[in-house]
Structure formats: C-alpha cells, structure tokens
N, C-alpha and C positions, 0 to 999 in steps of 0.2 A: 452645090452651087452657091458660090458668094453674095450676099445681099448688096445690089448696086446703090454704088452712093447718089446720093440728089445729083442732078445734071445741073442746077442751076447756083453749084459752086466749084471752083477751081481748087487746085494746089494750092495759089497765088491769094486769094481770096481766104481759103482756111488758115495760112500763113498769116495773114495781115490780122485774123478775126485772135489767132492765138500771141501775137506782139501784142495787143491791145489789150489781152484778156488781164486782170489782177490775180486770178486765179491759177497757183501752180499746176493740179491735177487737170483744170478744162485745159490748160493750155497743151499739157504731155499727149494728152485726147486729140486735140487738134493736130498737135504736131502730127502723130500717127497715123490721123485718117488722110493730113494732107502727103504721106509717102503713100498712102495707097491711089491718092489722086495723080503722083507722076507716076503710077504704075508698077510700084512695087508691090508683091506680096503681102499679103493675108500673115504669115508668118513672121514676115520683116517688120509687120508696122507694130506687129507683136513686139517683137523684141525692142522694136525702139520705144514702144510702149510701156513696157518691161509688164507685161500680162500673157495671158493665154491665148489663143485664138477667138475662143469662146467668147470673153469681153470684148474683143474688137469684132466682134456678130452685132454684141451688146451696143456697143457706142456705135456703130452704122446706125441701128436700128432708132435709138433716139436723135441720132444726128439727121437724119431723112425727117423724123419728126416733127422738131422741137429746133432745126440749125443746132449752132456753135451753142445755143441756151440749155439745149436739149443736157450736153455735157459737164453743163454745172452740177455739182452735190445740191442737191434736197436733203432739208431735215425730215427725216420720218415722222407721220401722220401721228405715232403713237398709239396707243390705246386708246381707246372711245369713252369718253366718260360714261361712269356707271348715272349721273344725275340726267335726266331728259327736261325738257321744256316745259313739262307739268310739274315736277317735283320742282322746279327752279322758284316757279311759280307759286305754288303753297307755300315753298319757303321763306317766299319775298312775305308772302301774306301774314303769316305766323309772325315773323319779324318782325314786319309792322306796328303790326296788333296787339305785338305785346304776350307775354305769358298771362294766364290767369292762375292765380296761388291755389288757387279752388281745387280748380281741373288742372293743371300740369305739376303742379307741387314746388313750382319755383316760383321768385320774385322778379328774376332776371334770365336774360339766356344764357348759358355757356354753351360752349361745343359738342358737350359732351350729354346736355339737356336734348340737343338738335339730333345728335345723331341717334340716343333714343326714339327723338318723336318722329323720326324717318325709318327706323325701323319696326313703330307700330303704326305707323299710317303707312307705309308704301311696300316694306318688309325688304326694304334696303338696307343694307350692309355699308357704312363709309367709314372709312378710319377719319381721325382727328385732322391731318395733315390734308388730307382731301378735301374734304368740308371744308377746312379754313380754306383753302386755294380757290374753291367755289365761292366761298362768300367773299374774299376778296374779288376775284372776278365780278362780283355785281355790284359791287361798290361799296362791300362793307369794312370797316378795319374794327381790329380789336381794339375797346377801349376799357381803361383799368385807373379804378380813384386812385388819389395821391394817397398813399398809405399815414397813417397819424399814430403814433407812439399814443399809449393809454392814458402817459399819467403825464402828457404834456397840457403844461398851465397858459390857460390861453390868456389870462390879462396880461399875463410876462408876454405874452407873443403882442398884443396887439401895443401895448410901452415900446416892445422894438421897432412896430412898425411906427411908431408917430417921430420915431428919432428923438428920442427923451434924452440917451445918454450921451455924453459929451465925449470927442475923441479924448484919451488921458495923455497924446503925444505930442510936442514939441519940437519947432526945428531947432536942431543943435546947432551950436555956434561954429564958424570955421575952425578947424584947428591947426590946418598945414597950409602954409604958403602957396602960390602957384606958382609954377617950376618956370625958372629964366628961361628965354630963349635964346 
C-alpha cells in the first residue's frame, strides 16, 4: 500500500512550491510528487523522477513531514567529535595558564605539546589537523614570531628606519618632443 501524501497540498500548490524552489534536485522531487498528486503512478513519478520506487516511498515520507523543505539535501551530521565539553574546557584552562617549564617541559604550546597532554590526562587520541580545527573553533589562531636572520646588524636596520640615506635618483631631463596633433 502507497504511503498517502499530505491532503493539505495539491498538484497546483507542489507545482508552484517547485517554480519557486532555487534548488534543482527539491524541484525534480516536487515535480514528481505533484504527478502523483494528478493521479498518476507510484511508477511514473518514478520515472519522471528518474529514481526507483523506493525513493519516491522516501520523498512521500519526508514530504508528509517536513512539506516541500522536507526535500531539500542536508549536509550530513558527520562524525561526532572525539573532544567533549570537559576536555574543551581543560583545554581552554591549560591554554590559559600557560605551560610550566618545570612540569610540562615546554616554554610555549604547540600542537603537538596539546595533543600529548590530552593523551596523558584524558587518554585521547587527536591528530594535529583536528586539534587545530578545535582550537580554532574556540577562538584560537596560530601565532608565529617574525623570523630574524642571525647575523642581521640592527644599527644598520635601525639608520634605515630614521631615513638616513638619500634617494641617489634624479628626474631626467625631457628628451623627445611631444607628438603634433
């Protein structure tokens, strides 16, 4: 037995709701279900659907649900983050706080510090890409000093910055006419 569509849409109505839609797929969806609303086939709406039976089970089912929204694509949920709302949380705090050279062996954090001290306090497993995706999520970004060559002479740098030396260029003189009109 066919799954009956909502009473409280038409042909005329799924019609109009698929002119309007921006979306190709909800729209072929609509179209489909509204041939099943002038009474055609389970089969036909299929093929004008260009799916299986099976799917037009499927888009009733969300359409009875959800209307014409029912048939838009969703992005998938995804995986579940491995990090919970407790480890979020130590991790804001540790951050925070700072490493101690003592007890953690570092001056500063990298990623690779973090994902240690999450696998000896929580006995979580994160790769590098993960972890950073997390800390950017909480509002952190990577930051990295300006790098300084070893054997750069800073009074020479700081002469450049007072503007000591004088451009060595000159405007040149005209040397070609300008062209008659």
């Amino acid at each position: 037995m066919p799954i009956a569509l909502r009473e409280d849409f038409d042909a005329s109505l799924v019609r109009v709701a698929a002119k309007q839609s921006k979306d190709g797929p909800q729209t072929r969806r609509l179209l489909a279900l509204a041939a099943i609303y002038d009474g055609a086939s389970r089969t036909e709406a299929a093929r004008i659907g260009g799916v299986t039976v099976q799917i037009i089970r499927d888009w009733a089912v969300k359409f009875n649900a959800h209307g014409p929204l029912g048939l838009l694509d969703r992005k998938a949920p995804g995986r579940a983050s491995i990090l919970k709302a407790c480890h979020r949380e130590a991790l804001l705090e540790i951050i925070e706080s700072g490493p101690t050279p003592e007890v953690h062996g570092v001056v500063r954090w990298r990623l690779s510090d973090l994902m240690e001290w999450l696998k000896d306090k929580f006995e979580i497993t994160v790769s590098k890409p993960t972890l950073s995706r997390e800390l950017r999520a909480l509002g952190y970004r990577k930051l990295s000093a300006r790098p300084r060559h070893h054997t750069q002479d800073q009074e020479a740098l700081e002469a450049f910055k007072k503007g000591g030396s004088q451009p060595s260029w000159r405007r040149s003189k005209r040397v070609s006419q300008p062209a008659n009109r």
